[in-house]
N, C-alpha and C positions, 0 to 999 in steps of 0.2 A: 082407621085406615092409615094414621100418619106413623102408626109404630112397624107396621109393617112395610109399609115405603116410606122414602125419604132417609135412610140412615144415615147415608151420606150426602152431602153437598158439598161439591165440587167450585171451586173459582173459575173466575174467567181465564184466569192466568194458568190456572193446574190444565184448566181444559185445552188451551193450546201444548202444551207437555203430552199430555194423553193424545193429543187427536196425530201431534209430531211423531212421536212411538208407534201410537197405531198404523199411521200409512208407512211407514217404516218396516213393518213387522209384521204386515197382513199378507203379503205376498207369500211370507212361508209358511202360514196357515194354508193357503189355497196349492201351493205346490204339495202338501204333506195331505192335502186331502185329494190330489189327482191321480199322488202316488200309493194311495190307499193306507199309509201311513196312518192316520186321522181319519176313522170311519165320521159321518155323519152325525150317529149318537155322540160320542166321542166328544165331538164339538159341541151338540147342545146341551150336552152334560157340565163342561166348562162353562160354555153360557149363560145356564141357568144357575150354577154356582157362583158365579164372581155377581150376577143379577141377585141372589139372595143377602150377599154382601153389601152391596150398594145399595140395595132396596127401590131399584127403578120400575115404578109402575107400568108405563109402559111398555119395556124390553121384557116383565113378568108376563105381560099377556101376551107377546109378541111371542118370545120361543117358548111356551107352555101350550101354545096353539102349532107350534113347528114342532115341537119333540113330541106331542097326538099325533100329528101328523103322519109321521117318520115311523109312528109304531112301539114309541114307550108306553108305560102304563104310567095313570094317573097316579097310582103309589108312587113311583118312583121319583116324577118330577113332582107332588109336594114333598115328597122325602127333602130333595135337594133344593127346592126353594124354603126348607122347612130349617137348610144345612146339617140335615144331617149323610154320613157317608154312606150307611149301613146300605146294600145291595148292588152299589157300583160294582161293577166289573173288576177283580183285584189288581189285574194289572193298568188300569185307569186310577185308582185310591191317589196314587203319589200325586199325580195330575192335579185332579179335581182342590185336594188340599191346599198344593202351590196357587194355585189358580184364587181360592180363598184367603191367604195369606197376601198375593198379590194385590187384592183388590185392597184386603182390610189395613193392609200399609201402604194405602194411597198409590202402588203402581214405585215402589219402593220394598223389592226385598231383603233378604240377607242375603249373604254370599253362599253362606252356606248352602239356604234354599233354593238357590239356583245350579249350584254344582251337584247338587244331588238330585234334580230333575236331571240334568245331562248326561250324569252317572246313569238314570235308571235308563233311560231312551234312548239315549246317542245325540248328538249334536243337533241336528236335521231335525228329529221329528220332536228336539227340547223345542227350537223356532219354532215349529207349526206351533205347537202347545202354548208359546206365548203368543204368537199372533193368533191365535184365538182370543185368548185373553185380552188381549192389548185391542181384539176389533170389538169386543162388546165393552172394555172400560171407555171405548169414544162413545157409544151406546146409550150406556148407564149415563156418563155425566152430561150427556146433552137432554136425552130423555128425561131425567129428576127434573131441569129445568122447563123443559117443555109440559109436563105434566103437571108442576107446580100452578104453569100459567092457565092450564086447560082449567086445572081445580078451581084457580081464581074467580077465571070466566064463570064458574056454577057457582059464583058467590060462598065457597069453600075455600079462603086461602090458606096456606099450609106457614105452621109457626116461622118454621125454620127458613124459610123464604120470603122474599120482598118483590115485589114489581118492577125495582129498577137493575133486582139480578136477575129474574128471570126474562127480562128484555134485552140485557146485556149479553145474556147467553148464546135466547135465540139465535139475534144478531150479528154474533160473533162468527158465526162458522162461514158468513159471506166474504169477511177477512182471511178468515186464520187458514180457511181449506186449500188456497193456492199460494201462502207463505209456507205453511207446513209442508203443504206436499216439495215444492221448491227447496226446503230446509231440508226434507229428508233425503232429496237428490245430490246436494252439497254434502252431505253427510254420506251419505253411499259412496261418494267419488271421491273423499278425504280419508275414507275406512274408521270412519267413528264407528267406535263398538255400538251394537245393536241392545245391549243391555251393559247396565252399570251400576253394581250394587255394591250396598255401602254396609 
């Protein structure tokens, strides 16, 4: 089980970073999906890609139960919790990839990688495509640690984790969810760029 979840672990510190970006950047996923921009699959194609990344157990059972839901086929979503591309939609491919690259550079891309998401989509519906991204990277790294601690409880704890991070985790998002959100409203009304790649 641990090779397929757990890939990553996430800090208490990255996770305030991520959860800051996320409420930051999830508004223009949900405008990009009112404006049909961002169908449905779409997102939990993103979802379950940047989840194959990260290896969060339960954001895998969470949207592999939403994209049945919604009407994919079981090939498709282990295909892409499998990461592989083969049968995405072509004009989704560039997506899906950025979205894999996002994750597996910790929510740190290249320039390049981001200009050429905007290049293929236009401005507008690049946003949606990272607040996608950017609302299951809050996801993934709260979920690893919460699932860590589930595993514990079954007297299964997971190498890569310890008790006093995954209590730190939990714990954190009682702090961090009305700092962040507050950080990202300062940040809106200063015009901090919404992305910033190195």
């Amino acid at each position: 089980m641990e090779q397929k979840f757990y890939k990553k672990i996430y800090s208490v510190q990255e996770f305030y970073v991520i959860l800051y970006k996320g409420l930051r950047t999830i508004k223009y996923m949900i405008k990009s999906k009112k404006s049909k921009e961002l169908t449905p699959d779409f997102i939990e194609r993103i979802m379950l890609a940047v989840t194959e990344v990260n290896g969060c157990e339960v954001c895998t059972y969470g949207h592999t139960k939403m994209a049945l839901e919604q009407g994919m086929s079981n090939e498709e979503v282990q295909m892409l919790l499998s990461g592989i591309t083969d049968g995405i939609p072509n004009e989704e491919v560039k997506a899906i990839l950025f979205a894999q690259h996002y994750a597996d550079s910790r929510g740190n891309p290249t320039v390049d990688s981001w200009k050429r998401i905007v290049e293929a989509y236009g401005t507008t519906k690049a946003l949606g495509i990272l607040g996608a991204i950017r609302a299951i990277m809050i996801g993934n790294a709260y979920g690893i640690a919460l699932s860590a601690f589930r595993s514990r409880l079954r007297g299964k704890p997971i190498q890569k984790s310890n008790l006093l991070y995954e209590i730190s985790m939990i714990l954190s998002i009682m702090v961090f969810l009305p700092v962040a959100f507050i950080h990202g409203l300062i940040s809106d009304i200063l015009r901090i760029p919404i992305i910033r790649v190195e």
